[in-house]
C-alpha positions in Angstrom: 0.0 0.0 0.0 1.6 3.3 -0.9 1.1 7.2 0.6 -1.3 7.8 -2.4 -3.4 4.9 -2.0 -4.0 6.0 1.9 -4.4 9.7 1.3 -6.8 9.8 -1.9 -10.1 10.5 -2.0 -13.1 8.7 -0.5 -10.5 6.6 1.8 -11.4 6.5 5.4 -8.8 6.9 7.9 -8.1 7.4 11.5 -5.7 10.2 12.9 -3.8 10.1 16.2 -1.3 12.1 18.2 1.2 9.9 19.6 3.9 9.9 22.1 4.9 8.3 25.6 2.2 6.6 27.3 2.1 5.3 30.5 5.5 5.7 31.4 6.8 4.5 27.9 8.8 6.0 25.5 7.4 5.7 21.7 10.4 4.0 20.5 9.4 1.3 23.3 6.2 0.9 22.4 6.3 0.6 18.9 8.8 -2.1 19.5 6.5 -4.1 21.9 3.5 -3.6 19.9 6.0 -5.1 16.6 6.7 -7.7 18.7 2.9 -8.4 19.7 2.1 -8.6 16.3 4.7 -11.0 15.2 4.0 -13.6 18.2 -0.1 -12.9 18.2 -1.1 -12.2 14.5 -2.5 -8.1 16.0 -1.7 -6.1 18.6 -3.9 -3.7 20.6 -3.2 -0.1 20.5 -4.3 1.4 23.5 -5.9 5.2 24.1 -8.6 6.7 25.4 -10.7 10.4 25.2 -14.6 9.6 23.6 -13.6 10.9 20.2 -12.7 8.1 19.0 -15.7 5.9 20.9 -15.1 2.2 19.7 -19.1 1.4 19.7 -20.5 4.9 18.6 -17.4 6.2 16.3 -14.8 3.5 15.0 -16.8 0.5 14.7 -19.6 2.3 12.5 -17.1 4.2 10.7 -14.7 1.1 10.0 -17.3 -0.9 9.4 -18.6 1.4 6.6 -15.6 1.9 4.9 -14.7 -1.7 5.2 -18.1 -2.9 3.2 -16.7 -0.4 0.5 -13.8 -3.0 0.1 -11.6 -0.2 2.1 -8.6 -1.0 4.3 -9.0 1.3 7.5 -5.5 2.7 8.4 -4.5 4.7 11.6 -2.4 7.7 10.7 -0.5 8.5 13.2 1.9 12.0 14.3 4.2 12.1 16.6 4.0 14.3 19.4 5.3 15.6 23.0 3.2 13.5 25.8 4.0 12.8 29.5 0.9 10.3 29.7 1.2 8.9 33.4 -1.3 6.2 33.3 -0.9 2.5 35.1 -1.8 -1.0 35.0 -2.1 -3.4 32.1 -5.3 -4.3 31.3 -6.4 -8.1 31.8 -9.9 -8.2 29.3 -11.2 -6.9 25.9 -15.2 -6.4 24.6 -15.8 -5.2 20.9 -19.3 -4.4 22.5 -19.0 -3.8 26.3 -20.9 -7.0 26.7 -19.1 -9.8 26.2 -15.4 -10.4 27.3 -12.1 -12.0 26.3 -9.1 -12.5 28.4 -6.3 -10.5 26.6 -3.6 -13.2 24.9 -0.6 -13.1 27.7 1.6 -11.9 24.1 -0.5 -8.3 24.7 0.0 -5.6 26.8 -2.6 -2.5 26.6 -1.0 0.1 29.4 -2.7 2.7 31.1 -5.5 3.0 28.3 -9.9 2.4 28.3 -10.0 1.3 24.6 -7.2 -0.2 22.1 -7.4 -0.7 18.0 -7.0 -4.0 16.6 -4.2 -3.7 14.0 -2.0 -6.3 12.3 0.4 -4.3 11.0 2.5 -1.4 11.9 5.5 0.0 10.5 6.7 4.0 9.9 5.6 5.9 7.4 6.4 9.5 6.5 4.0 11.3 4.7 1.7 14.9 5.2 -2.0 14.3 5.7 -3.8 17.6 4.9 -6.7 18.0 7.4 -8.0 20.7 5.6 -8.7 17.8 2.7 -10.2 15.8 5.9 -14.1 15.7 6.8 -15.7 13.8 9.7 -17.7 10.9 8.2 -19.2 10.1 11.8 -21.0 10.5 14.9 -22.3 14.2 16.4 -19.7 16.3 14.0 -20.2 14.5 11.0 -19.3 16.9 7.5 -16.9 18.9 10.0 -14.1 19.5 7.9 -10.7 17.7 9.3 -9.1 20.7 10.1 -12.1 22.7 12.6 -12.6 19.5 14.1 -8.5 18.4 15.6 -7.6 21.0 17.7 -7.4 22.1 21.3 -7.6 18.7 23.2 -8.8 16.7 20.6 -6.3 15.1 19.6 -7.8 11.9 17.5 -10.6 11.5 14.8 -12.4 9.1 12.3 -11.8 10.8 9.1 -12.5 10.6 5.4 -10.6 12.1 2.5 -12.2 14.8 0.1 -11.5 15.4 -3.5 -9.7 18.7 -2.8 -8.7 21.0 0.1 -11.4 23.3 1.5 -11.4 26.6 0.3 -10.9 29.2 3.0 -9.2 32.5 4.2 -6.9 31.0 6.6 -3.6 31.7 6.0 -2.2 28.1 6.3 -2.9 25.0 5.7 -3.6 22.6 8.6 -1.0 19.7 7.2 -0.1 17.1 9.7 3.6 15.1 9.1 2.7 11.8 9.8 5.0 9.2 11.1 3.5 6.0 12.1 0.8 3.9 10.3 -1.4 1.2 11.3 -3.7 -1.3 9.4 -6.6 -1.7 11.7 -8.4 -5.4 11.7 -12.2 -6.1 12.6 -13.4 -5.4 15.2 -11.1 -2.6 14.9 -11.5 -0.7 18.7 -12.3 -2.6 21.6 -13.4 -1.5 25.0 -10.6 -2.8 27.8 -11.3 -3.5 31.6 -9.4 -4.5 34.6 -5.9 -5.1 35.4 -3.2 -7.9 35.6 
């Protein structure tokens, strides 16, 4: 899959800031999460915030996109964190209902939800959020750009044909740095600790 089969129009994507979490430098966990993927077949990237909602947001928007013969991918850019969060967690629930011991091969640290992804490797590449729209939940047509910003710092996006027009002086281009193929049930809701 190349940089302009992922950024092209009509493709559905998820966007990330990324950095330490839970005590752990990035370098660390993308090695561990590698690792996890070799010995498991996925690996669960963990976060948390309701933007990204696995049952109200990702599920319904990876879902959709998947039906459209679309691989979902997790774009993700690197950023300054100090996330200070603890414990491991010991079960996973695509629907909050029923749960599944986590394999022993996967840790999820400090984190309320994860992704399901199967692959993850670095990728360098600008994704223009003002060529971004959210396809999903209570902002859907929100245009990339209005909607990641402040504390949001995550979205379920979908590429337009062409940058929106406006009088801002810049354009809201993201360098990303990291990029994730997500797998059905694609976000998962996490619970207690081991």
């Amino acid at each position: 899959m190349t940089v302009n089969e992922i950024v092209k129009p009509g493709v559905g994507l998820l966007f990330m800031k990324i950095g330490t979490h839970a005590n752990e430098s990035l370098a660390d966990i993308i090695a561990r999460k590698t690792e996890e993927i070799r010995n498991t077949g996925f690996g669960m990237w963990g976060y948390g915030g309701n933007t990204c909602h696995p049952g109200s947001m990702v599920q319904p928007f990876a879902r959709d996109f998947a039906q459209r013969g679309q691989t979902i991918y997790l774009c993700m850019e690197e950023m300054n964190s100090n996330h200070f969060g603890k414990g491991v967690a010991a079960e996973y629930s695509a629907d909050g209902i029923t749960w599944q011991e986590i394999p022993q091969t996967i840790e999820v640290r400090g984190s309320r939800y994860a992704l399901i992804i199967d692959e993850l490797r670095e990728e360098r590449f600008t994704l223009p959020l003002d060529q971004t729209r959210v396809p999903v939940g209570p902002s859907i047509g929100r245009l990339g750009s209005r909607y990641v910003k402040g504390r949001v710092d995550k979205a379920c996006l979908e590429v337009l044909n062409a940058p929106e027009l406006s009088n801002e002086a810049d354009l809201n281009e993201r360098e990303i740095n990291l990029l994730a193929r997500l797998k059905d049930p694609y976000a998962v809701f996490l619970r207690g600790q081991r």
